[in-house]
N, C-alpha and C positions, 0 to 999 in steps of 0.2 A: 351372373346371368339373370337376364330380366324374365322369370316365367309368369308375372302379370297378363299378358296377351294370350298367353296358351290355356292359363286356366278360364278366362273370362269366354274364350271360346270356346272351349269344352264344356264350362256350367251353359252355354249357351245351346249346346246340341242337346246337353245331358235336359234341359227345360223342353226344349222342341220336341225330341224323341218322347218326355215324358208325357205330353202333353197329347200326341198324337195316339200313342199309346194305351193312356186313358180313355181317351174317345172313342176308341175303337173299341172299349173292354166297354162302353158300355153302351154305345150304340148296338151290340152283338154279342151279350153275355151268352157267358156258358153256362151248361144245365148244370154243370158238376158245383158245388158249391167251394169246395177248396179249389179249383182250380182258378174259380172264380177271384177267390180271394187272394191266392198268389199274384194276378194277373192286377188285379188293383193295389195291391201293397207295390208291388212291383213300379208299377207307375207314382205311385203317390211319392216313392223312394227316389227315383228320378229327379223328379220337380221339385222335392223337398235339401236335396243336395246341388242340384244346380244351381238351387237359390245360396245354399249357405256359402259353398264352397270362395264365393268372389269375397265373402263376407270376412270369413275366416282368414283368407289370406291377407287382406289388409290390416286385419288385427296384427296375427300373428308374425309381418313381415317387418326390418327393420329399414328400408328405403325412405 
């Protein structure tokens, strides 16, 4: 089963979502400062996996 297309699409939303998401955390930060920071790790964690994850699976795939 070829799951190449599904992941390359999903690191694709998991970038977009993350991406959108940061922008938003800091275009309109919160007062609270850990909330703050959950809401940016949260994003950074997005964008940091939707990059790796195409990466990864070429590594680790035998096709």
């Amino acid at each position: 089963m070829n799951t190449k297309p599904l992941v390359y699409g999903l690191s694709a939303v998991a970038v977009v979502l993350g991406l959108l998401f940061l922008i938003s955390t800091i275009s309109a930060p919160s007062q609270d400062p850990v909330i703050l920071a959950r809401d940016l790790v949260t994003s950074v964690l997005a964008i940091a996996l939707g990059v790796l994850a195409p990466i990864l699976i070429r590594r680790f795939t035998s096709e």
